[in-house]
C-alpha positions in Angstrom: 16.9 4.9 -2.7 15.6 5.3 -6.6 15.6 2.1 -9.6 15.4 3.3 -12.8 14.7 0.8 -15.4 14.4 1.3 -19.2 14.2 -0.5 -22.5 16.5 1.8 -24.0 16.5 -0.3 -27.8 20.4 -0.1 -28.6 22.9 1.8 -26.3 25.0 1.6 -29.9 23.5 4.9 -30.8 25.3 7.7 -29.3 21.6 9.7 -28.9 20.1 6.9 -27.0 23.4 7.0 -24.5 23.2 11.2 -24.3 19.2 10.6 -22.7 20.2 7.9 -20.7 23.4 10.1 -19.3 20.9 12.9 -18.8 18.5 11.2 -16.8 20.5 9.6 -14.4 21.9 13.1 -14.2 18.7 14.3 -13.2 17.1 11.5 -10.9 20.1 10.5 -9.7 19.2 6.8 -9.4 20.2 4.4 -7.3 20.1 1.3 -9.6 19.6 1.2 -13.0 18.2 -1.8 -15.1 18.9 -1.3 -18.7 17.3 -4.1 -21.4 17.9 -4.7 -25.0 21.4 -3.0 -24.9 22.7 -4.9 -27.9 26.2 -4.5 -27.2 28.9 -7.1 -25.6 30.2 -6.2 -22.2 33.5 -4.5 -23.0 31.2 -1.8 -24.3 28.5 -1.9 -21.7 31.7 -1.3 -19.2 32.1 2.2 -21.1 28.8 3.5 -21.4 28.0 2.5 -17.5 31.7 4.8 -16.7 30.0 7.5 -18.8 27.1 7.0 -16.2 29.2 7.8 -13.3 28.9 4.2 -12.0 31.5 1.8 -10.7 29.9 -1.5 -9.9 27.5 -3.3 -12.6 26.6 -7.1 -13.8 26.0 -7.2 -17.2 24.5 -9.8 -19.7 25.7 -8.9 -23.0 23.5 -9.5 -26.5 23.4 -12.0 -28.8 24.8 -10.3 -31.9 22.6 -7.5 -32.4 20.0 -8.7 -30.3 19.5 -8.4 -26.7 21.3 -7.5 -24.0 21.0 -6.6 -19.7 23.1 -4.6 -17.7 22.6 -3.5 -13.7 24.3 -0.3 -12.4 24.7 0.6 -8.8 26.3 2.8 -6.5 28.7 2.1 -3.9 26.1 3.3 -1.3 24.4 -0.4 -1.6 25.4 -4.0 -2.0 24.2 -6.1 -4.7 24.6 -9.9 -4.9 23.8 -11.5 -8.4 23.3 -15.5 -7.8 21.0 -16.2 -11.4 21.0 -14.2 -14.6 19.7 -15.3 -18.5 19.3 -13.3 -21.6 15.6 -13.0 -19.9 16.5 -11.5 -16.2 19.1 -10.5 -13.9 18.3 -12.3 -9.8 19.7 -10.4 -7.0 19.4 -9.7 -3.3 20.0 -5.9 -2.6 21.4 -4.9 1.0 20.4 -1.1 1.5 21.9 -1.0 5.0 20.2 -0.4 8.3 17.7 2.4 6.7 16.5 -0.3 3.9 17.3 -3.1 4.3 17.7 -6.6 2.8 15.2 -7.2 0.0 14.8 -9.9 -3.1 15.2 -7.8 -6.9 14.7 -9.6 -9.9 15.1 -7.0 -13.1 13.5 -8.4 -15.5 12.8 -9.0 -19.5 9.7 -10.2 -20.9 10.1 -12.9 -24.5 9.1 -10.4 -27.0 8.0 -13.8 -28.9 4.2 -14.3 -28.1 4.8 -18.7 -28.7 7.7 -18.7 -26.3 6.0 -16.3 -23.9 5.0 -19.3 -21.3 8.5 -19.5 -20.8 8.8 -16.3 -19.3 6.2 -17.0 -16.5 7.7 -20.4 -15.9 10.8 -18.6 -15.2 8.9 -16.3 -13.2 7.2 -18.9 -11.6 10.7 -20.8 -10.6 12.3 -17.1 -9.4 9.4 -16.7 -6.8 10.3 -19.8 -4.6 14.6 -18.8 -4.5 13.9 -16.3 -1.8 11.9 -15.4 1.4 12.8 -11.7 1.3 10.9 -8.8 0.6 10.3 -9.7 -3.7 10.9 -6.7 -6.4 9.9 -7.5 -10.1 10.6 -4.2 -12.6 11.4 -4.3 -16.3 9.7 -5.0 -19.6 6.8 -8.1 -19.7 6.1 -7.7 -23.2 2.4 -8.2 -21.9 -0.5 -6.1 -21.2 -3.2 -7.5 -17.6 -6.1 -6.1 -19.2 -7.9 -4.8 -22.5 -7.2 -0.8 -21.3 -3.8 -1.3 -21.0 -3.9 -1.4 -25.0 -4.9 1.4 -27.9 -5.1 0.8 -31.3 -4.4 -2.3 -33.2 -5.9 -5.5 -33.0 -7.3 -6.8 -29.1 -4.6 -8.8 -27.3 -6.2 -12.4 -27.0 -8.1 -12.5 -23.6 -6.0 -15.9 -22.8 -2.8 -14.7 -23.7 -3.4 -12.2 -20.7 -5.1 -14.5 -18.1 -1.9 -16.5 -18.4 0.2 -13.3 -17.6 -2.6 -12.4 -14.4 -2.5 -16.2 -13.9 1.5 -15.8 -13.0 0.8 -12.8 -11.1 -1.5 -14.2 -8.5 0.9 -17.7 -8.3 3.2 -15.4 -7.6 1.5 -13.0 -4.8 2.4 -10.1 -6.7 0.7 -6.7 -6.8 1.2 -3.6 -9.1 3.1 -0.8 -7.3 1.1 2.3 -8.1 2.3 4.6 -10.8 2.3 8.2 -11.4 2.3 9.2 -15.0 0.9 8.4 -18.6 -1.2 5.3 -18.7 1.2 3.7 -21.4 4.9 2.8 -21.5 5.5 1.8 -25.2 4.0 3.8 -28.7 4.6 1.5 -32.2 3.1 4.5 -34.5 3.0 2.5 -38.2 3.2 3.6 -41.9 -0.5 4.0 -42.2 -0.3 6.8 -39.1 -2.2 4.7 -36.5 -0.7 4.8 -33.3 -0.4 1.4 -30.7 0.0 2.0 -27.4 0.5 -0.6 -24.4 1.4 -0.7 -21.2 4.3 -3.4 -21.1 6.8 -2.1 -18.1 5.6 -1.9 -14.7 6.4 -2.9 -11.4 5.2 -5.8 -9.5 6.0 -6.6 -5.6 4.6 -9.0 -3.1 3.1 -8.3 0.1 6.3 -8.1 2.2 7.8 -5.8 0.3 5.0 -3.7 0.3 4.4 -4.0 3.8 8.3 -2.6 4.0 7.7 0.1 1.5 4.0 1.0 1.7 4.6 4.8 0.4 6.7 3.6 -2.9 5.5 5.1 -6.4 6.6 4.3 -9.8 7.1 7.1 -12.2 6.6 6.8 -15.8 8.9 9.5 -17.1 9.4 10.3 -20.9 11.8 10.0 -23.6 11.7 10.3 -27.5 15.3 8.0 -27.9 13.2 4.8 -27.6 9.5 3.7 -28.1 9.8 2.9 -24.6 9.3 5.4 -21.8 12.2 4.7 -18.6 10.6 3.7 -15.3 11.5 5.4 -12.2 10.7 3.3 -8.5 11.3 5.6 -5.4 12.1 3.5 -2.3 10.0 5.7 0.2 11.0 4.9 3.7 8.6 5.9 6.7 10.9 7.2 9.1 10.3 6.3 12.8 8.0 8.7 14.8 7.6 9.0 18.7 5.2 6.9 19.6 1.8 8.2 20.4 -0.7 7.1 22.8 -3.0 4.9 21.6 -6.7 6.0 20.3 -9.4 3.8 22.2 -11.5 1.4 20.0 -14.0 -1.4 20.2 -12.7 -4.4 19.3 -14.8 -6.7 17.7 -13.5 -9.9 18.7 -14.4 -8.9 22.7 -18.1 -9.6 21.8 -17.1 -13.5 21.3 -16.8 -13.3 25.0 -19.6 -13.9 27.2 -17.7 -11.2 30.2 -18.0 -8.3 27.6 -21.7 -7.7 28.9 -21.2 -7.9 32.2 -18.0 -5.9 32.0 -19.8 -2.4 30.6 -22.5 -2.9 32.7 -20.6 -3.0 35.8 -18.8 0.1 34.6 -22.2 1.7 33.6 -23.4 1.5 37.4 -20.1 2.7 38.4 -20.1 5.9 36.7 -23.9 6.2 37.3 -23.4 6.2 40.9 -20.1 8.7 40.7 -22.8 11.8 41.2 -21.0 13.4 38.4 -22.3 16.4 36.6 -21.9 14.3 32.7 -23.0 11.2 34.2 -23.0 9.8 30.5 -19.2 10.8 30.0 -18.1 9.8 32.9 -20.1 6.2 32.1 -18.2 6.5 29.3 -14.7 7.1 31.2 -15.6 3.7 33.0 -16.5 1.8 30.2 -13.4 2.6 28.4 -11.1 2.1 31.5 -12.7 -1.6 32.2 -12.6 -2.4 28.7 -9.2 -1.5 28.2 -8.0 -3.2 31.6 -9.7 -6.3 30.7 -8.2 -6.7 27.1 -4.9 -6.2 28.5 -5.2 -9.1 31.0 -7.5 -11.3 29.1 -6.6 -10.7 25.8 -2.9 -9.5 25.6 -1.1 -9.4 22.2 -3.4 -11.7 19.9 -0.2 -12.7 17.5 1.8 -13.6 20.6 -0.5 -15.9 22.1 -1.2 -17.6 19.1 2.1 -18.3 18.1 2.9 -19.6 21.9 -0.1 -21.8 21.4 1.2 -23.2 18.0 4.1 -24.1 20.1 2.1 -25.7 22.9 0.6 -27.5 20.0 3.5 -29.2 18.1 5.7 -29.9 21.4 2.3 -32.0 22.0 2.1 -33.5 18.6 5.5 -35.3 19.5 4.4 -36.5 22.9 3.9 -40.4 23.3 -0.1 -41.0 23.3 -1.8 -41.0 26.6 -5.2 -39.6 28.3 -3.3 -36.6 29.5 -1.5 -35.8 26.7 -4.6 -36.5 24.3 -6.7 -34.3 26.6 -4.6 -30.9 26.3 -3.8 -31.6 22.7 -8.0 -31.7 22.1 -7.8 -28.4 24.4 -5.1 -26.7 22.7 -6.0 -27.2 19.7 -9.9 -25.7 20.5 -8.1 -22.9 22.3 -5.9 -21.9 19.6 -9.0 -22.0 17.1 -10.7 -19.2 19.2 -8.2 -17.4 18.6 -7.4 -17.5 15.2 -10.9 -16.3 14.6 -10.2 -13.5 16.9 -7.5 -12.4 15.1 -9.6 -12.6 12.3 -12.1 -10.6 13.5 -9.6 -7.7 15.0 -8.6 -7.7 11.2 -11.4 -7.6 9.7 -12.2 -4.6 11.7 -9.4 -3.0 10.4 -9.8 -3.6 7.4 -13.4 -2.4 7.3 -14.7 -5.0 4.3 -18.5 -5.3 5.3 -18.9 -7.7 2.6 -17.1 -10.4 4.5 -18.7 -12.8 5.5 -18.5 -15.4 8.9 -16.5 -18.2 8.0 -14.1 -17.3 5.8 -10.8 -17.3 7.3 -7.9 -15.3 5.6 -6.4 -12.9 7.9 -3.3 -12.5 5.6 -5.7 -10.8 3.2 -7.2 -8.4 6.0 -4.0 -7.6 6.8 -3.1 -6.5 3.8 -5.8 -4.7 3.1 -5.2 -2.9 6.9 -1.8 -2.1 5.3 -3.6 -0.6 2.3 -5.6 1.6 4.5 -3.2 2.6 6.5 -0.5 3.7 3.0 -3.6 5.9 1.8 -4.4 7.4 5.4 -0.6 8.0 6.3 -0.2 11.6 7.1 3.9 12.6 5.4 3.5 16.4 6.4 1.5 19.4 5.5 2.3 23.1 5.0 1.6 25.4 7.7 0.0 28.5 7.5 3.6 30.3 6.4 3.8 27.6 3.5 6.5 25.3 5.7 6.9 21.8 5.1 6.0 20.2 9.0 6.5 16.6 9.1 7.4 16.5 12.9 4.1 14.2 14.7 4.2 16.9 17.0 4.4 20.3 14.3 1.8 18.3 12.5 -0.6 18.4 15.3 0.2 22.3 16.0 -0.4 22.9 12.0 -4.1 21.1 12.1 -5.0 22.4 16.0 -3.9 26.3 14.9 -6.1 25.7 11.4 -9.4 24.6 13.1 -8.4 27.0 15.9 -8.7 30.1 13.7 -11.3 28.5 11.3 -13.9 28.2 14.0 -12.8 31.7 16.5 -15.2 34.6 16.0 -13.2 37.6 15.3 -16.0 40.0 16.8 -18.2 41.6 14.4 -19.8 44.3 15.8 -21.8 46.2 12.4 -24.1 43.5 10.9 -26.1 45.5 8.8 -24.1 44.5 5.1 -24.9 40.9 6.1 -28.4 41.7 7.1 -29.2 43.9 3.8 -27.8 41.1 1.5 -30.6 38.0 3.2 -33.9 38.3 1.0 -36.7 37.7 3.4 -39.1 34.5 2.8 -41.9 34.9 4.8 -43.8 38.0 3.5 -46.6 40.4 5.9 -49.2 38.3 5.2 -47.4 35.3 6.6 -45.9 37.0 9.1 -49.6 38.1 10.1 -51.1 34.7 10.1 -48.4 33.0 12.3 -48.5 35.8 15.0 -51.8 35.8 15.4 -53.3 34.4 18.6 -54.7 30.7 18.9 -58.0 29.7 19.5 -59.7 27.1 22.1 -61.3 25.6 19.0 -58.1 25.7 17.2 -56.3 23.6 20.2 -58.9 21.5 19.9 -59.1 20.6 16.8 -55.4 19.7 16.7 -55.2 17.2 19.3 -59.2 15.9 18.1 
């Protein structure tokens, strides 16, 4: 699944419809979010025929000015419940490979003074849903001073209040692939302003459900804007592996973690093995691993069984009983929430964190982060083949190393041998042959 999304400036000119045509003909979106049409709806219903689509919402313009429209194919559902001259709201069913998510398309005030209304509006659109939330289109704003070249500096509050929005909201940028800048205003005088004013902005869930999504900032010479292009990666389901081994952090909060290894250390001490150390090892990891399992469990599970435990006491008449296990509950489930934090924080390898500050929603994201950037898709084998099998992955790296580190035999050394330039010349060679002396020894170890 694909969203393509451009400020196209006027679908009225019959060039600007020809590049549109073309491009869906050639990335074959999904959806597409058009802005600044500037035509009514009778004509939008044309152009989006021309397109080859079937369903669509449109918002027409104002005159001349202005102007949404949404495409998409039959393949999805689309439900529009709030649109404006400013955005089009919509949930987007993609069926049992996508899913349900929350798309808001888009339109930034191109009028600095009535700017704030656009982030109030964005502001108001962030509390309608608890899906997965997709913000594309136009801002008409820049986040920093290098998404700008030429002209005068964008005022540093006019962009805190746009970064301002975007953290209210828990938005993030979805990576891009592409030129740095999405719109070009070249003026009489020959200088050139560039911005960066479309873009893509998601929240953690959505993220979480697509963590392989890229934006593409494709080009175009029919507008001063370039199109955006989202791809909707989808990780398909692999076999499930065994599970690598690790240290937990969180297992050093308990006092039996000590005791534990160095029970096992005496065990595989004793087992007369020839690798006594990796057969300590073997024991160490066995214990540890049976322990966590029966101590330990599924750290989200317990937790939410213990907020449970904790409410259904919370509405319990008062008594000494009842006031007992709520006290114990409530230091129970506080151990572990900061082992959950902990296991996080491991994950998430930040080594600047520091004790005490609890925000596992953040490590968990950043987890997510590590593991979109250390997600293996495929690779080529050695007869340039696409693998992305778990299992043909695993052959393609094993049969690399294989051959990479096998000796194929050499037998006639001598062209290696000619080409090293000695370093230690006769007299060196003379010196450190020689035989050593009593009084040599001795005035070594003096």
């Amino acid at each position: 699944m694909s969203l393509f999304s451009w400020n196209c400036r006027g679908l009225g000119n019959p060039l600007i419809v020809n590049a549109l045509k073309k491009a869906i003909r050639i990335e074959d979106p999904t959806i597409v979010f058009l802005m600044e049409t500037k035509l009514d709806e009778d004509w939008m219903t044309i152009v989006r025929n021309q397109c080859g689509f079937k369903q669509s919402f449109i918002v027409p313009s104002v005159g001349l000015s202005g102007g949404l429209a949404l495409f998409w194919k039959c393949e999805i559902n689309i439900d529009v419940f709030k649109s404006s001259l400013s955005h089009i709201d919509a949930v987007v069913d993609g069926g049992d490979k996508f899913g349900l998510c929350h798309l808001s398309d888009f339109y930034g005030n191109p009028d600095t003074s009535l700017r704030t209304h656009s982030w109030n509006l964005l502001k108001e659109l962030c509390g309608l849903s608890q899906l997965p939330w997709l913000v594309v289109g136009d801002f008409n704003e820049i986040t920093c001073a290098r998404e700008k070249e030429g002209g005068a500096p964008m005022p540093n509050h006019q962009m805190a209040r746009f970064n301002n929005t975007i953290n209210f909201c828990g938005l993030r940028e979805v990576a891009f692939v592409g030129p740095c800048f999405t719109w070009i205003y070249q003026k009489k005088d020959g200088i050139q302003i560039r911005e960066r004013l479309d873009r893509a902005l998601a929240n953690q869930d959505w993220i979480s459900l697509f963590p392989l999504a890229k934006l593409f900032h494709k080009s175009s010479s029919a507008s001063d804007h370039i199109p955006l292009l989202l791809k909707f990666v989808h990780i398909p389901k692999r076999k499930k592996q065994k599970k690598l081994f690790r240290f937990e952090s969180m297992w050093l909060g308990d006092a039996r973690c000590e005791k534990i290894v160095s029970d096992a250390w005496s065990e595989g001490l004793l087992s007369c093995s020839p690798f006594p150390i990796e057969r300590c090892l073997e024991e160490c990891k066995s214990k540890l691993k049976n322990w966590n399992h029966n101590e330990f469990g599924h750290v989200g599970k317990r937790i939410n069984q213990l907020q449970k435990q904790l409410e259904w006491l919370e509405l319990q008449p008062p008594s000494p009983d009842a006031n007992r296990s709520l006290r114990d509950t409530r230091v129970e489930l506080n151990c572990w929430l900061e082992k959950e934090n902990t296991m996080w924080k491991q994950r998430s390898r930040l080594n600047w964190f520091q004790a005490g500050d609890r925000n596992t929603r953040f490590f968990h994201a950043k987890a997510s982060s590590r593991f979109q950037k250390n997600l293996i898709e495929g690779v080529f084998d050695s007869y340039e083949v696409w693998r992305e099998d778990g299992r043909e992955i695993e052959e393609v790296f094993v049969d690399y190393y294989s051959g990479l580190f096998s000796s194929s035999n050499p037998s006639d050394f001598a062209e290696i041998v000619n080409a090293v330039q000695p370093k230690v010349n006769d007299d060196m060679n003379a010196r450190l042959i020689k035989e050593f002396q009593a009084d040599e020894v001795y005035r070594a170890l003096k």
